[in-house]
C-alpha positions in Angstrom: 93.7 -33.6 86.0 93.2 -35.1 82.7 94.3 -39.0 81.9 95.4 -37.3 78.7 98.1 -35.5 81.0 99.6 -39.4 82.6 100.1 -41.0 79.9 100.8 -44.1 82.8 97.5 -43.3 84.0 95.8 -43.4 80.4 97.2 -46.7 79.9 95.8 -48.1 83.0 92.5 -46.3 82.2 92.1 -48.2 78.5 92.9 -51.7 80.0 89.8 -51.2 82.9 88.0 -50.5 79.8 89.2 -53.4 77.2 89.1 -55.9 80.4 84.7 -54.8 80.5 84.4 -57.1 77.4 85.4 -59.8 79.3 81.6 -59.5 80.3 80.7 -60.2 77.2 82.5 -63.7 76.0 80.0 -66.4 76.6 81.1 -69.7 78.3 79.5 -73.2 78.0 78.7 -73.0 81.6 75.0 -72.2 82.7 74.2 -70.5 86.1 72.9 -72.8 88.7 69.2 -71.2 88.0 69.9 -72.4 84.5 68.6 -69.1 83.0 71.1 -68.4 81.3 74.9 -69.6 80.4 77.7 -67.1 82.8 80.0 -64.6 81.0 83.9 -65.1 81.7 83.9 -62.4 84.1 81.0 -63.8 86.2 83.3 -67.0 86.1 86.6 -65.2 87.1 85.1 -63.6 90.0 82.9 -66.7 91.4 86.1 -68.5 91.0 87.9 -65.7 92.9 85.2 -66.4 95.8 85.7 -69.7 95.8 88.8 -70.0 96.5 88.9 -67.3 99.2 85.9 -69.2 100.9 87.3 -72.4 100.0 90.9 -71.8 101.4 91.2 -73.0 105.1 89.0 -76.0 104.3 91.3 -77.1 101.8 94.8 -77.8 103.1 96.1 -74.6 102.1 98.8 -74.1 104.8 101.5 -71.9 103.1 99.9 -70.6 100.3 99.2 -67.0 99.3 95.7 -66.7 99.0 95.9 -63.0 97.6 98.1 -64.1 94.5 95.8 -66.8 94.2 92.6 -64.4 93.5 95.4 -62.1 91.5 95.9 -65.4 89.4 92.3 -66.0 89.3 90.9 -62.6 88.4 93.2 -61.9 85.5 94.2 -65.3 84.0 90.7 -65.3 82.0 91.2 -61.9 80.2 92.8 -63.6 77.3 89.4 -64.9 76.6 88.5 -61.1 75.1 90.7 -62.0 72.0 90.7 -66.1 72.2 87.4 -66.2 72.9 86.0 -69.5 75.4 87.4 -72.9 74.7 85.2 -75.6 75.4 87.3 -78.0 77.4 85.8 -81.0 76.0 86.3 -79.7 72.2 89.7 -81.5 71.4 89.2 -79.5 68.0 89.5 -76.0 70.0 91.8 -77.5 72.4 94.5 -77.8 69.8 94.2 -73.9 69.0 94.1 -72.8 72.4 97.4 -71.7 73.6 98.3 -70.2 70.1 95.1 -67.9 70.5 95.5 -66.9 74.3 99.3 -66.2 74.1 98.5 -63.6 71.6 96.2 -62.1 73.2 97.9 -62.1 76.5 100.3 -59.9 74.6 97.8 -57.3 72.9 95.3 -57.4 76.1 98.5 -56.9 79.0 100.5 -54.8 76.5 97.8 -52.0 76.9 99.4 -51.4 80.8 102.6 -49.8 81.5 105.5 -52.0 80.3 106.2 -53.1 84.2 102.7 -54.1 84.8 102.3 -55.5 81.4 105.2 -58.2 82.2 103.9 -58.8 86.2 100.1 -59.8 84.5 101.8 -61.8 81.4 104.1 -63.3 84.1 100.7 -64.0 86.3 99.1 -65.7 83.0 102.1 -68.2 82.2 102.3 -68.8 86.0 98.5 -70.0 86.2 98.5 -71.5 82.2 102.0 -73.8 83.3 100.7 -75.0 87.1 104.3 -74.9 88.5 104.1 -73.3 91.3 101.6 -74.5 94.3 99.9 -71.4 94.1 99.0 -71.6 90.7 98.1 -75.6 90.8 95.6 -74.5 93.4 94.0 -71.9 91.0 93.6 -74.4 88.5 92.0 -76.6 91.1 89.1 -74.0 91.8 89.2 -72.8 88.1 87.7 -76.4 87.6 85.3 -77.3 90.6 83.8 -73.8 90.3 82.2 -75.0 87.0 82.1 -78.6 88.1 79.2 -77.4 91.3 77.3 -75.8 88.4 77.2 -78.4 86.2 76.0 -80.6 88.8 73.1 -77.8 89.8 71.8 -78.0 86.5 71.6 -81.3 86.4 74.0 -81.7 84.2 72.7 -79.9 81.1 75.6 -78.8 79.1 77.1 -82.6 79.9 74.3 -84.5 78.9 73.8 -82.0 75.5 77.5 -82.8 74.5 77.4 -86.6 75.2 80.3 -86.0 78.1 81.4 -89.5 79.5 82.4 -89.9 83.5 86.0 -90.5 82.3 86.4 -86.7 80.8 85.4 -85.3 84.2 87.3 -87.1 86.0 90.3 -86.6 84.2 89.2 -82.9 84.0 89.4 -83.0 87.8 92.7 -84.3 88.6 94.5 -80.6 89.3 91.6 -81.0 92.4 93.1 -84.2 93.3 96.7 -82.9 93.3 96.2 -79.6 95.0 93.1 -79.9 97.2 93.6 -83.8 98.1 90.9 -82.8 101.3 88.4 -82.4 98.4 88.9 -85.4 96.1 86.4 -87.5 97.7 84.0 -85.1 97.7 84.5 -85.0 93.9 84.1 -87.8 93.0 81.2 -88.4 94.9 79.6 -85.9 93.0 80.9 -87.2 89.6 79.7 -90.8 90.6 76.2 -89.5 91.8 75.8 -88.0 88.3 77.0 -90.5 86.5 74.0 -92.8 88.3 71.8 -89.9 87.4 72.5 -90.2 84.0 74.1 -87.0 83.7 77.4 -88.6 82.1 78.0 -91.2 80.3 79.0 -94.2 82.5 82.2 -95.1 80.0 83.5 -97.6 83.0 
């Protein structure tokens, strides 16, 4: 059988293929052996990990873990179009929801018309942290990055001036949906701010 002959089948075929260039959008994020900096798709699946390793430890009781790695897997696709936004860059903050809500349209709108609305629903899900589900993606969507930042010493932190005060306020999704964490991170934030790897704004 040809994909040519399902067209359903042809659509899913082109999105496997448009969601490979997610390997190939940069982030600001260097792997722990500092080599190099990850691609969004290393990211989206090391997040996916972590929260499937992280679960039971993290007062999860109730929560779907498998729409939690659905959420985590596909929220980052929008990056193909949008591109990474630092999350320190206020400047590329302000842009940022414009650019991935379009291309949550073009990049979803490949699939078949059901699909395409369950992943654009998935998307808004993660993007408005509503649901507990979604507020604990966004909690390992920012402590995955946070354990490499403080592998590397804190290399992209210390290059972009980052004070304590941004990480912690970066943070607080951990605080509100894995509470069993918090102290943990801000251990770690403190130790690096003594290690000069933030600024100490306090």
């Amino acid at each position: 059988m040809k994909a040519a002959d399902n067209p359903t089948l042809a659509r899913k075929i082109q999105f496997i293929l448009e969601a490979d260039k997610l390997k190939t959008i940069t982030r600001n994020t260097l792997l722990t052996d500092r080599s190099r900096f990850e691609n969004a798709a290393e990211h989206s699946w090391h997040a996916a990990l972590t929260a499937v390793i992280i679960f039971d430890a993290a007062g999860s009781n109730g929560l779907n873990l498998a729409h939690i790695v659905r959420m985590l897997l596909f929220h980052d696709l929008v990056e193909i179009d949008a591109g990474d936004t630092f999350c320190y860059s206020a400047e590329q903050r302000q842009t940022q929801m414009r650019r991935e809500k379009e291309a949550a349209e073009r990049i979803f709108g490949l699939l078949p018309d059901q699909q395409a609305e369950e992943l654009r629903r998935l998307w808004r899900e993660f993007e408005t942290r509503q649901t507990p589900e979604s507020r604990f993606a966004n909690a390992i969507d920012r402590l995955q990055p946070l354990l490499q930042a403080i592998q590397t010493e804190g290399k992209t932190w210390r290059q972009n001036r980052i004070r304590k005060g941004q990480v912690v306020e970066r943070m607080q999704p951990v605080k509100t949906a894995l509470p069993a964490l918090w102290g943990y991170v801000m251990e770690l934030i403190e130790d690096a701010a003594d290690k000069g790897y933030l600024i100490d704004n306090e």
